[in-house]
ZASEDREN-190031 format. One record per residue (C-alpha): residue number from 1; x negated, y negated, z; residue in three letters; chain. Coordinates in pm, whole numbers, always signed. Each point is the difference from the previous one (the first is absolute). Last residue first. Layout:
<recs>
NUM	X	Y	Z	ala	A
...
</recs>
This chain:
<recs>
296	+1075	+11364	+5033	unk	A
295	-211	-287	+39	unk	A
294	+164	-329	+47	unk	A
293	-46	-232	-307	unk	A
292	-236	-317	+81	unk	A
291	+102	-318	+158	unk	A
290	-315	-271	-93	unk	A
289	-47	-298	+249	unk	A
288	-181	-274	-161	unk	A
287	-351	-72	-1	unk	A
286	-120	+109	-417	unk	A
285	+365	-70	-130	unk	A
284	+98	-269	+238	unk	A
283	-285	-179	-126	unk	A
282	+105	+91	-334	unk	A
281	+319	-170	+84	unk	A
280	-73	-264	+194	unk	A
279	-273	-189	-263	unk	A
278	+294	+26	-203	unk	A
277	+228	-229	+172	unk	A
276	-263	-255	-30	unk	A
275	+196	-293	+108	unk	A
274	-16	-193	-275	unk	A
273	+80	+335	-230	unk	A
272	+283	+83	+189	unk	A
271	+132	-370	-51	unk	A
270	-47	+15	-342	unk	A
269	+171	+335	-11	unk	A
268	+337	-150	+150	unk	A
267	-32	-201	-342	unk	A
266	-66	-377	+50	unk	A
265	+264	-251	-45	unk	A
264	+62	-173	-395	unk	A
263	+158	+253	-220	unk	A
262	+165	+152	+297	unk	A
261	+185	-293	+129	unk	A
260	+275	+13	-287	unk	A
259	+137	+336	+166	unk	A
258	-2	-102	+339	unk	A
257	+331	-8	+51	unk	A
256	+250	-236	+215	unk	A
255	-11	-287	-291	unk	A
254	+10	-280	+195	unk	A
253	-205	+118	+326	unk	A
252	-260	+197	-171	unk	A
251	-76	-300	-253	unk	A
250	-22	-207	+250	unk	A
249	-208	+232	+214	unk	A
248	-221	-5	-283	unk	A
247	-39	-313	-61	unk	A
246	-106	-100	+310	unk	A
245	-250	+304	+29	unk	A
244	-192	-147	-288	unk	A
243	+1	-358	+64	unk	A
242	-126	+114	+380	unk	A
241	-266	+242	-132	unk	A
240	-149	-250	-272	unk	A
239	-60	-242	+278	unk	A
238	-126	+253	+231	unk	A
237	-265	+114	-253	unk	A
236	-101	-401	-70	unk	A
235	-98	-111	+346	unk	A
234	-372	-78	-11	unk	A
233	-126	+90	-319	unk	A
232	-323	-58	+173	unk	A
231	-318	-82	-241	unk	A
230	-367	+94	+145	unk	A
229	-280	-78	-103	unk	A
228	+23	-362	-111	unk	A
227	-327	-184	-234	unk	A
226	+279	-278	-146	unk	A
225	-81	+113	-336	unk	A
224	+82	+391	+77	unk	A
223	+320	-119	+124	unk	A
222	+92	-228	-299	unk	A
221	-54	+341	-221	unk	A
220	+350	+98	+120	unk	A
219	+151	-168	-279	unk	A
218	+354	-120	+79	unk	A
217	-132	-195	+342	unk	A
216	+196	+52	+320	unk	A
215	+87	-327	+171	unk	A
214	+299	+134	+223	unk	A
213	-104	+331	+132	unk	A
212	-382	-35	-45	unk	A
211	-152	+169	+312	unk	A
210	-359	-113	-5	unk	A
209	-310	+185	+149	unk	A
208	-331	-116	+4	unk	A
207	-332	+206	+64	unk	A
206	-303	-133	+190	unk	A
205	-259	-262	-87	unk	A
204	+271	-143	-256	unk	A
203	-157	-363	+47	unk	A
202	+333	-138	+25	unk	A
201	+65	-349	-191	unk	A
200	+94	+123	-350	unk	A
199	+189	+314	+135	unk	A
198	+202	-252	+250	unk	A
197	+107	-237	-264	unk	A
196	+55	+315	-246	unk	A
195	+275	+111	+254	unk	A
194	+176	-342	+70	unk	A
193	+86	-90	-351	unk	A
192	+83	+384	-83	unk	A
191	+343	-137	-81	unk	A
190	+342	+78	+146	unk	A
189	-150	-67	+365	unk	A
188	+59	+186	+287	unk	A
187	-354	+39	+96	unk	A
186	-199	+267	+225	unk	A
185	-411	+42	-26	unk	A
184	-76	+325	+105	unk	A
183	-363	+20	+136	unk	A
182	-255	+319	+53	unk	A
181	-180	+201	+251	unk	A
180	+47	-236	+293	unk	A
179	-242	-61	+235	unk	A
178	+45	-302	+202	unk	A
177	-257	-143	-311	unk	A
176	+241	+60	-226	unk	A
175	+294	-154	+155	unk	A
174	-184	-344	+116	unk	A
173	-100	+33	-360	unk	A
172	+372	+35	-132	unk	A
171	+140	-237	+215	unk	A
170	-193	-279	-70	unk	A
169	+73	+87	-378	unk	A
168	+422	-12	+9	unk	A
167	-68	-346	+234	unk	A
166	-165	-138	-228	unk	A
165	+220	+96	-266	unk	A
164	+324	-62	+106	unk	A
163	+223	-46	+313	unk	A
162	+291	+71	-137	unk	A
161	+123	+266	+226	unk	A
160	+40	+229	-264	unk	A
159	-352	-80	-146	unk	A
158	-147	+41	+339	unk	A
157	+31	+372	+13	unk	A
156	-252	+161	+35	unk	A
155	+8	+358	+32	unk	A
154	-340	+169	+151	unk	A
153	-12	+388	-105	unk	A
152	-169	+216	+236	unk	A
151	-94	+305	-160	unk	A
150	-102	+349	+189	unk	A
149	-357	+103	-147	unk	A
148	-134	+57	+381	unk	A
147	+336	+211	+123	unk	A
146	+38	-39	+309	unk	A
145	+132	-368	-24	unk	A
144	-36	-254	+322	unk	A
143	-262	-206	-70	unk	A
142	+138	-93	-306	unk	A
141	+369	-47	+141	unk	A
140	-120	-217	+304	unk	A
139	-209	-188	-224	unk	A
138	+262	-102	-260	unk	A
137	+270	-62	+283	unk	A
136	-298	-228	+149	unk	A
135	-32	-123	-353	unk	A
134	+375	-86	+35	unk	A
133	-17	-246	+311	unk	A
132	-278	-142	-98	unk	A
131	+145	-114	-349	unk	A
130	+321	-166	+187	unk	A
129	+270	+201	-73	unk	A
128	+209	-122	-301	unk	A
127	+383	-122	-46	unk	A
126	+194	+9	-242	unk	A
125	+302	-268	-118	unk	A
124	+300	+216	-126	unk	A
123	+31	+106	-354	unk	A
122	+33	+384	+42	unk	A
121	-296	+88	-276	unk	A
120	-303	+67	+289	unk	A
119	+238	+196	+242	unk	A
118	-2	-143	+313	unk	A
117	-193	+154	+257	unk	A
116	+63	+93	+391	unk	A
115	-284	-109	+90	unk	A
114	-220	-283	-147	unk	A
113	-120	+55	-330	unk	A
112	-357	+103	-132	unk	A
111	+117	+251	-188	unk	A
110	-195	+376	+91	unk	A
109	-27	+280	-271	unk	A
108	-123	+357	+111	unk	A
107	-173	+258	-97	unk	A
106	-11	+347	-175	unk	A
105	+219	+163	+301	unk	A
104	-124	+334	+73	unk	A
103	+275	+39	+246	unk	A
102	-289	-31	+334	unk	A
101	-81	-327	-182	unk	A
100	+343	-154	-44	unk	A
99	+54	+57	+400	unk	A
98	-339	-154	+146	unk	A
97	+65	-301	-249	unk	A
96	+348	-57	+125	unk	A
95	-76	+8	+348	unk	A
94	-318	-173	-55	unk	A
93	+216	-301	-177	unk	A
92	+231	+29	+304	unk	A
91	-275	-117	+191	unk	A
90	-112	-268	-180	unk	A
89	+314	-199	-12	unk	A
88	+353	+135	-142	unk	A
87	+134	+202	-237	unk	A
86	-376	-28	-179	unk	A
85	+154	-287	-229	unk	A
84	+201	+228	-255	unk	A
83	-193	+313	-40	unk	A
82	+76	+92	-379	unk	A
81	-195	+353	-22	unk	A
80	-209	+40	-267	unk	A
79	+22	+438	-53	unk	A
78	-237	+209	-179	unk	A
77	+39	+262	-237	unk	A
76	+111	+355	+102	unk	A
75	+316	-51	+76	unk	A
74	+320	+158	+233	unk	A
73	-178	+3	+303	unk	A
72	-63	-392	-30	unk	A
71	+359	-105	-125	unk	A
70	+136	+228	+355	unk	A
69	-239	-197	+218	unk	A
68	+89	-292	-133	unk	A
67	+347	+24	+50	unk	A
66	-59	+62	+417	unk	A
65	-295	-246	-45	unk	A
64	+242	-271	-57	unk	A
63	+243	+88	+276	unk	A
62	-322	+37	+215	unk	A
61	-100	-367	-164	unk	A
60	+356	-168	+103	unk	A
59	+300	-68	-178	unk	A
58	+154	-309	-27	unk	A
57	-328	-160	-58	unk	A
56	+143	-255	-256	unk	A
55	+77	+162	-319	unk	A
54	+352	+90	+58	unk	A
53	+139	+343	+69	unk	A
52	+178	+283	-137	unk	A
51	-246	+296	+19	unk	A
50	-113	-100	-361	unk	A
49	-12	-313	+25	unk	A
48	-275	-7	+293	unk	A
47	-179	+233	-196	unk	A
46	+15	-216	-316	unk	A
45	-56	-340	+204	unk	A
44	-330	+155	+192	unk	A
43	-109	+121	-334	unk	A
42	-263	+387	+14	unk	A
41	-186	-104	-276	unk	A
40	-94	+341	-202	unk	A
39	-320	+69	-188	unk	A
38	-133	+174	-290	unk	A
37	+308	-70	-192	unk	A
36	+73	+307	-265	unk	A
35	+379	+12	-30	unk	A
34	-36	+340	+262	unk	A
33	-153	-235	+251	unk	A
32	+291	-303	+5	unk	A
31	+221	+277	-33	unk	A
30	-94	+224	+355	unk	A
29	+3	-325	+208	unk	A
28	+336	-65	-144	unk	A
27	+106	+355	+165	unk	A
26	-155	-77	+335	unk	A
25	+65	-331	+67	unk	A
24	-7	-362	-88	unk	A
23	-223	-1	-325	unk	A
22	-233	-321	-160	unk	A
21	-145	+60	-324	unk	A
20	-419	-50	+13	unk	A
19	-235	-96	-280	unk	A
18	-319	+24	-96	unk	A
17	-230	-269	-146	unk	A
16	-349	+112	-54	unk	A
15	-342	-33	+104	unk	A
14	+37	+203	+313	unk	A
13	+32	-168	+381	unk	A
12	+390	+54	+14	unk	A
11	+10	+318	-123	unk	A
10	-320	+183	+171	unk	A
9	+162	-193	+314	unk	A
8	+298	+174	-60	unk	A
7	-127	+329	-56	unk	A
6	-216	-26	+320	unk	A
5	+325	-61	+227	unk	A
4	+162	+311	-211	unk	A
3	-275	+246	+110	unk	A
2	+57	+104	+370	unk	A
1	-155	+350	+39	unk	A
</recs>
């Protein structure tokens, strides 16, 4: 029975704030659930990273779903995925949406960009669909799903176009009333100037998202004042993996041992233990293959 679509609208619609850590494959899918998030964002620019390309629809939603697939199998709590613009018009939005829901997908996330997008923080001029445009992409992908508690996540994203407030709000209700299961309000700001502009003029009939990568508050209580559900840490796992990896194969390369590494890598039994090498062995105990002694 598919459950992970209903535990991510339990999240999104309950009292509290939650929080979700982005991952870009299997084994980062695995961390962000074992350090206690109760859901995972599934970043367009992470996974695009991560097999080497930029964030721009270089790779396409089967190549997505290919990683996704693996980051869904892997977990038990639900997955946000990051779907760009739709990869497309309308159509490839059902694509999409017919695909995430047969992998137990929690939901999705949709920009309200043109295709191919631009990454919201590259500072080149962006560009928006028209709103009737995108709340047919809404539409298509609502009346599309399979799965009945399957989120639709309308991202707006007017404040990195700089087209401001009015415009941030117009598209919200035109949004919500296409359907959509929730808002994500975008900015690039160093300050939460933006964010509490929208909170103060949004009537918060359903849930709203925010991904604070370059404005986030010190004291996390700001979220709970603003009335958000759901807070993406949108990119910060790959970020960490990069600096890490870096510096290790610089270390590896200049000192050709990796003797100073080990205080700071994972233990070969950390990585058993992500992967549930243990889980194999008793079930190769009770399924496996036994030899026994030849009778004499």
């Amino acid at each position: 029975m598919k459950r992970k679509a209903r535990a991510l609208r339990q999240i999104l619609y309950s009292s509290t704030v939650d929080f979700a850590l982005e991952a870009h494959n299997g084994i980062s899918a695995k961390i962000v659930e074992k350090a206690g998030f109760p859901v995972i964002w599934g970043s367009g620019l992470t996974i695009s990273a991560s097999l080497g390309h930029r964030d721009c629809n270089e790779i396409s939603w089967t190549n997505l779903c290919d990683q996704i697939e693996y980051m869904v199998d892997g977990t038990s709590i639900p997955l946000l995925l990051d779907g760009d613009s739709g990869f497309g018009n309308f159509n490839n939005v059902r694509l999409l949406i017919r695909k995430l829901c047969k992998y137990d997908v929690g939901g999705v996330c949709l920009e309200d960009k043109l295709f191919p997008k631009t990454n919201s923080f590259l500072p080149y001029h962006q560009t928006l669909a028209p709103i009737d445009e995108f709340v047919g992409k809404i539409k298509a992908a609502k009346d599309t799903q399979t799965d009945e508690d399957f989120c639709v996540i309308a991202r707006i994203e007017a404040f990195i176009a700089g087209l401001g407030l009015d415009e941030a709000i117009a598209r919200a209700y035109a949004y919500k009333e296409a359907g959509a299961d929730a808002i994500m309000i975008h900015s690039k700001q160093s300050s939460l100037i933006e964010i509490h502009q929208f909170c103060e003029a949004w009537d918060h009939s359903i849930p709203l998202v925010i991904a604070p990568t370059t404005y986030a508050p010190s004291n996390p209580e700001v979220y709970k004042k603003l009335n958000v559900s759901l807070i993406l840490w949108a990119n910060q796992l790959l970020r960490a993996s990069i600096q890490a990896m870096y510096h290790a194969a610089k270390s590896l390369f200049e000192t050709q041992t990796p003797h100073a590494m080990h205080p700071t890598i994972a233990s070969m039994q950390d990585i058993f233990n992500l992967v549930e090498q243990k889980e194999l062995e008793q079930a190769e105990e009770k399924y496996g293959t036994h030899t026994s002694s030849p009778i004499s």
